[in-house]
C-alpha positions as CSV (number, residue, x, y, z in Angstrom):
1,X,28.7,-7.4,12.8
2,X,27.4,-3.8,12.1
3,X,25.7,-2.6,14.7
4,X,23.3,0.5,14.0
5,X,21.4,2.9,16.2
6,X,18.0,2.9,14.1
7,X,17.2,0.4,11.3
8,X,14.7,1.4,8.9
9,X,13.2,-1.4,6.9
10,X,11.5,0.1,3.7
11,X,11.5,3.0,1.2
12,X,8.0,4.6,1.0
13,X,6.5,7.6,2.6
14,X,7.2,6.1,6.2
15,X,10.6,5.3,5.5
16,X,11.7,8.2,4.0
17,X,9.7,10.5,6.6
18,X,11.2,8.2,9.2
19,X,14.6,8.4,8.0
20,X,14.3,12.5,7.8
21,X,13.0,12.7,11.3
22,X,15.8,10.1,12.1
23,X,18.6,11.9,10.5
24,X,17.2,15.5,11.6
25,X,17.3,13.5,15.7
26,X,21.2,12.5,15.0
27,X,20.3,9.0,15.1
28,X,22.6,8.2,12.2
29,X,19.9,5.8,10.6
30,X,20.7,3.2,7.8
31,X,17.0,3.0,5.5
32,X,16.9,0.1,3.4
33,X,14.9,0.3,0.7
34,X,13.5,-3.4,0.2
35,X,11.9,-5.1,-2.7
36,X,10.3,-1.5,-4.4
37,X,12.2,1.2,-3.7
38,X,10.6,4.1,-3.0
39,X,7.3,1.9,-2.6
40,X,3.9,1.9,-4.3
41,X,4.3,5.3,-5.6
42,X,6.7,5.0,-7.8
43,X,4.0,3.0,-10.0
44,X,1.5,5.8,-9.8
45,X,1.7,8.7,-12.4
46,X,0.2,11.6,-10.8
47,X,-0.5,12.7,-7.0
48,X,-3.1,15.3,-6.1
49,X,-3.5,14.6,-2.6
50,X,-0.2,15.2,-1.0
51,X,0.2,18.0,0.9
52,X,2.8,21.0,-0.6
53,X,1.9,20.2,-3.8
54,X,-0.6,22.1,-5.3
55,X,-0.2,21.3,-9.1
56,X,0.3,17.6,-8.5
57,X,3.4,15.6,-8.7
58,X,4.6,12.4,-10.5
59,X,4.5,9.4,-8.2
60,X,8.6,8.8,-8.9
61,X,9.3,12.4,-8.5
62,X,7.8,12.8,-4.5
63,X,9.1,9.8,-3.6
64,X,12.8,11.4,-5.0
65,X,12.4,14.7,-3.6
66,X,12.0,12.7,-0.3
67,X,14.3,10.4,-0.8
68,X,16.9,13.4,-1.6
69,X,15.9,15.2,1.8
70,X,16.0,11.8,3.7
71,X,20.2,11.5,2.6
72,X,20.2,15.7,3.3
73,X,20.3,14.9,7.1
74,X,22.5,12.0,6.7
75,X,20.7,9.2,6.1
76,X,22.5,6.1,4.5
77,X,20.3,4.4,2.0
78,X,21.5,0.8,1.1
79,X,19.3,-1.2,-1.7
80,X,18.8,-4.9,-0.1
81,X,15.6,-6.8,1.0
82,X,15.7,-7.8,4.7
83,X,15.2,-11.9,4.3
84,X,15.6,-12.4,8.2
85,X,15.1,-11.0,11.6
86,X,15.7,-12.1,15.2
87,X,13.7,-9.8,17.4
88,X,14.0,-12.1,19.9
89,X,16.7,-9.7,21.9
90,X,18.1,-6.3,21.5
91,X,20.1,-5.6,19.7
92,X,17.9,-6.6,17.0
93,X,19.6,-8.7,13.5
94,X,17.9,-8.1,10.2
95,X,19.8,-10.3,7.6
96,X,19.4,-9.0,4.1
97,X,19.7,-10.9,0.7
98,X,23.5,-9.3,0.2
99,X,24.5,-11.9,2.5
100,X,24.8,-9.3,5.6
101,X,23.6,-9.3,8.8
102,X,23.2,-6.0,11.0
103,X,22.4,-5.6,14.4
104,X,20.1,-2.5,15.6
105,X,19.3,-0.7,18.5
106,X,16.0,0.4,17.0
107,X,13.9,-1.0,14.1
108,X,11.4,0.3,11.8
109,X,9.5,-1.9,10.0
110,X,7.7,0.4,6.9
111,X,8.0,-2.2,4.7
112,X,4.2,-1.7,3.5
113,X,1.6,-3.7,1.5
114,X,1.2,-5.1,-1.5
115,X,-1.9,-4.8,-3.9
116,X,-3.4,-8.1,-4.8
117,X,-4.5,-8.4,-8.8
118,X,-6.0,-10.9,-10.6
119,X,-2.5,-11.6,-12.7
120,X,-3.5,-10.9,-15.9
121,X,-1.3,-9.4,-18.4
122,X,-2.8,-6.0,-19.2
123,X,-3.2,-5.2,-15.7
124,X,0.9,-4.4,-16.3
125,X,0.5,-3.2,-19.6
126,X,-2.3,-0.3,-18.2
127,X,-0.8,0.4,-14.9
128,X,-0.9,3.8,-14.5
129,X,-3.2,4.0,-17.5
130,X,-6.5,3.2,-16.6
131,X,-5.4,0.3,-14.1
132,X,-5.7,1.3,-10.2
133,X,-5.8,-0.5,-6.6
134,X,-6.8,2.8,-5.0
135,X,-9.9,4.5,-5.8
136,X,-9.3,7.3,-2.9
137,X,-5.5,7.5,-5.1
138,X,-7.0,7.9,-8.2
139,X,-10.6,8.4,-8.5
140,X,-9.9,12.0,-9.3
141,X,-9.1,11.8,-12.4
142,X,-12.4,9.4,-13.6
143,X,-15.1,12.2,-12.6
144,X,-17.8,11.9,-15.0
145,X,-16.4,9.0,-16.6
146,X,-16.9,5.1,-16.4
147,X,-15.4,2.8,-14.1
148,X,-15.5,-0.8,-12.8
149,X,-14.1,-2.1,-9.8
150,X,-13.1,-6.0,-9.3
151,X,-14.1,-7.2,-5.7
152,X,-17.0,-8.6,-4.1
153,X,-16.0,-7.6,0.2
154,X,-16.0,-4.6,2.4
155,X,-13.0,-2.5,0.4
156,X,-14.8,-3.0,-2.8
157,X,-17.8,-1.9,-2.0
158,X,-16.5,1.0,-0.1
159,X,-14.4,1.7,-3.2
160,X,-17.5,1.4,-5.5
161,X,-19.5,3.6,-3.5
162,X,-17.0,6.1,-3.1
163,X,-15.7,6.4,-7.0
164,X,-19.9,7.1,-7.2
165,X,-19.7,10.3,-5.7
166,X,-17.0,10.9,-8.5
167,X,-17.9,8.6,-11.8
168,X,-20.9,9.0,-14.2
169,X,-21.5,5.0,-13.4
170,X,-19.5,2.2,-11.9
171,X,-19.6,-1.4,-12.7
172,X,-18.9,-3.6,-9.5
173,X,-17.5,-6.9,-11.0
174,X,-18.2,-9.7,-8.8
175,X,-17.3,-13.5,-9.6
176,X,-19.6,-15.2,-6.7
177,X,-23.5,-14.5,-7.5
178,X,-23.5,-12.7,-3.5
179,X,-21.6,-10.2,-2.1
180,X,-19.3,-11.1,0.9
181,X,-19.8,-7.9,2.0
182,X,-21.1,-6.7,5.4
183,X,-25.0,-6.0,5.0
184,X,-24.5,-2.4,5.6
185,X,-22.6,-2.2,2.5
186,X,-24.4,-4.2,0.4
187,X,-27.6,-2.2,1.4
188,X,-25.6,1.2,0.2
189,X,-24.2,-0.3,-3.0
190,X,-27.9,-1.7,-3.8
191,X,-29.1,1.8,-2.9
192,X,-26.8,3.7,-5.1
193,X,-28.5,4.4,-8.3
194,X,-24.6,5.0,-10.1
195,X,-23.5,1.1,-9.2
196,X,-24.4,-1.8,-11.2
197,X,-23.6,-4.9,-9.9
198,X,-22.4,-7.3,-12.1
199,X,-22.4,-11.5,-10.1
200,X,-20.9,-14.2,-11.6
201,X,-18.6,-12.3,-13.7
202,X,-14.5,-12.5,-14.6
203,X,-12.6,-10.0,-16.0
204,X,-10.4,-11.9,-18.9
205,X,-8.5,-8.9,-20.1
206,X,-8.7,-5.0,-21.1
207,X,-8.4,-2.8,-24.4
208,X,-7.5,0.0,-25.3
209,X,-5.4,2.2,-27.6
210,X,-3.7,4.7,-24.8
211,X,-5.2,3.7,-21.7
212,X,-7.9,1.5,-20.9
213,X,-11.1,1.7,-22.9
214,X,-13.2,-1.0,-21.8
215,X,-13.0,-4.5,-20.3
216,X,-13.4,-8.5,-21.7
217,X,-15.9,-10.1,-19.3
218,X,-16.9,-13.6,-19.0
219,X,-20.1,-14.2,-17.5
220,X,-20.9,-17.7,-15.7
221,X,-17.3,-19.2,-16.4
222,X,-17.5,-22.6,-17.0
223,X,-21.3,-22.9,-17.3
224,X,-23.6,-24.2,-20.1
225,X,-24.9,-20.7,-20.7
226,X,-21.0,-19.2,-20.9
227,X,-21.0,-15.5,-22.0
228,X,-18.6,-13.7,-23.4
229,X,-18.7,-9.8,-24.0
230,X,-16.7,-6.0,-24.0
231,X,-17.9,-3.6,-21.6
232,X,-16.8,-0.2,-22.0
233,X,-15.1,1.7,-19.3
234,X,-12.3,4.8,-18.7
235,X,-10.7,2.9,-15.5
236,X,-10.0,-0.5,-14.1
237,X,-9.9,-0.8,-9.7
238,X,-8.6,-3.8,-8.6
239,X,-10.4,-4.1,-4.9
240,X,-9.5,-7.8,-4.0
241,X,-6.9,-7.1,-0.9
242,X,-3.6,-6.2,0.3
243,X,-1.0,-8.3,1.2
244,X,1.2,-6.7,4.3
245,X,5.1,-7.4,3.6
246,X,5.4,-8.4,7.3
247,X,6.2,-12.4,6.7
248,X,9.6,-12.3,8.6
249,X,8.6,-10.6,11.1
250,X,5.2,-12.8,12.7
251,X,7.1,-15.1,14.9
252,X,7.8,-11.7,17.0
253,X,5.2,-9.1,16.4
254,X,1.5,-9.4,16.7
255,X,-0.4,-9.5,13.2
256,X,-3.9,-9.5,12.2
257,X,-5.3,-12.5,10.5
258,X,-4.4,-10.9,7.0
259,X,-0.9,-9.9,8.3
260,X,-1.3,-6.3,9.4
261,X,1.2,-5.7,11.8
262,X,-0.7,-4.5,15.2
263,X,0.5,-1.4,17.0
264,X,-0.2,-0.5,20.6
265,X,-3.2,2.1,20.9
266,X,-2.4,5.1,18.0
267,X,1.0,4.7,18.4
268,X,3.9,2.9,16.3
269,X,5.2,0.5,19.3
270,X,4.7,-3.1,18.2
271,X,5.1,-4.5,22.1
272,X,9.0,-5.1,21.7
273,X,10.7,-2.7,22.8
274,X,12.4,-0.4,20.7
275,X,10.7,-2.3,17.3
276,X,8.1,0.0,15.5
277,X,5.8,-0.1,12.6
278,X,4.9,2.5,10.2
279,X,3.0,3.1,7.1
280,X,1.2,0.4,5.3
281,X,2.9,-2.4,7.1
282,X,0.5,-1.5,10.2
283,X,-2.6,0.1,8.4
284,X,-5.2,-1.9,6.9
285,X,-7.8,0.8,7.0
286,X,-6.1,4.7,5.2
287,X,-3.4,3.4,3.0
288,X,-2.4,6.9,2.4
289,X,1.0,7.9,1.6
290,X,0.1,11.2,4.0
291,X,-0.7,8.9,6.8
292,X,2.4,6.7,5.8
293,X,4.1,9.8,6.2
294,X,2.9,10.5,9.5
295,X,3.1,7.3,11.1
296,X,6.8,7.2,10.1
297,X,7.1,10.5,11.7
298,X,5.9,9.1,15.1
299,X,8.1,6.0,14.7
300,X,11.1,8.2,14.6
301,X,10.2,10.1,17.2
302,X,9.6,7.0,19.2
303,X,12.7,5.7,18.2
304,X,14.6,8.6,19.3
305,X,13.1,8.5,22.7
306,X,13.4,5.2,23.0
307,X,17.3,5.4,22.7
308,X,17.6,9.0,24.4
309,X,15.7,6.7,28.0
310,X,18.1,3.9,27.5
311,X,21.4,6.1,26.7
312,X,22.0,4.4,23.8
């Protein structure tokens, strides 16, 4: 069996920052980039907010520039999904859907979140094009302009209120005639002249030439008084949750009741020693790739001292 120094689980910000802190630490880490490599970026088309890049930058592009600097200080970067781990002792084993099995001093787990969308069809066909699941992403590039967002909790109301400092109006689509929302947030969504809150309403589908022009709502699906009708809008936000990609690794590591994996305090330590977690994985609340950057920087660090204590 392979045995490796530092594992790290995942191709995003956090992995690759891991992996160049790794590398840079002689660690000789082994990244595997898992089920969408180089992560969520690679589906968004431009990035304003990342540091170092003052003209913005095409989602794929950062996420090869760092991916290029990750394998400068000698990272190996394998394409496999980890299927399996036993974190029960160290060395750790991760067994991946290649049919091997490696067995690590030190694991990072950066193997982030996944947006949840209602599955229709032209949410693929717009991505990118008028379809987000990140208003603080892409909300930028609507000021002035028209925008719904799908969600009826916390994150979409947070997300509506926030694309109103940015939007002309925003259309908060809402299937249930309440909000599940905390009452402080649906008092500052009622409050917000921009929001129009639209209950008992489905998004069937969106239109639009070359990007999203407006939306196909149902209102009161199923209902004697049915209504169907187009709503015009410049973008789509899908607010409805994220799914962490931490299912292997519960029966080890503390989660949150959506799946988040808990770290100790502000640091990357999941409780087993010499396991971390970094980027999206662990963070239900930023879901930045600058913080997923960040956090992976701790992890290595962590990681580093972790194996430098134990002589490993």
């Amino acid at each position: 069996m392979e045995h490796i120094r530092c594992l790290i689980i995942g191709s995003g910000p956090a992995g690759y920052t891991a992996a160049i802190y790794a590398g840079r630490a002689n660690l000789s880490p082994v990244l595997y980039e898992g089920i969408q490599p180089g992560g969520q970026l690679t589906i968004t088309t431009e990035v304003e907010n990342f540091p170092g890049y003052p003209e913005g930058v095409a989602g794929p592009d950062l996420m090869e520039d760092l991916r290029k600097q990750a394998e400068r200080f000698g990272t190996n970067i394998r394409s496999a999904i980890a299927m399996q781990a036993d974190l029960s002792a160290s060395p750790y084993k991760i067994t991946f859907d290649d049919g091997n099995t490696v067995e690590a001093d030190t694991v990072i787990i950066a193997t982030g979140a996944t947006a949840k969308y209602l599955g229709l069809d032209d949410e693929k066909k717009y991505a990118g094009m008028g379809v987000s699941a990140c208003a603080t992403c892409d909300g930028f590039f609507y000021r002035k302009k028209t925008v719904a967002v799908v969600g009826g909790g916390d994150t979409a109301c947070e997300e509506a209120i926030y694309l109103a400092g940015l939007a002309s109006k925003v259309y908060l689509i809402v299937r249930k005639p309440f909000l599940r929302a905390s009452k402080i947030m649906q008092e500052r969504v009622a409050d917000n002249p921009k929001i129009e809150v639209l209950f008992e309403h489905n998004a069937e589908g969106l239109f639009g030439e070359n990007g999203v022009e407006g939306v196909h709502l149902v209102k009161r699906l199923g209902e004697p008084d049915e209504q169907h009708y187009d709503l015009a809008i410049d973008g789509f936000f899908l607010a409805i949750g994220h799914k962490p990609n931490s299912d292997i690794f519960k029966p080890w590591v503390k989660t949150d009741e959506t799946g988040y994996i808990i770290t100790e305090g502000d640091s990357p330590r999941t409780g087993i020693p010499g396991v971390f977690a970094a980027g999206d994985v662990a963070d239900p609340h930023y879901r930045q790739a600058i913080t997923a950057a960040g956090s992976g920087c701790k992890a290595a660090i962590e990681a580093e001292r972790y194996l430098a204590a134990r002589k490993l």
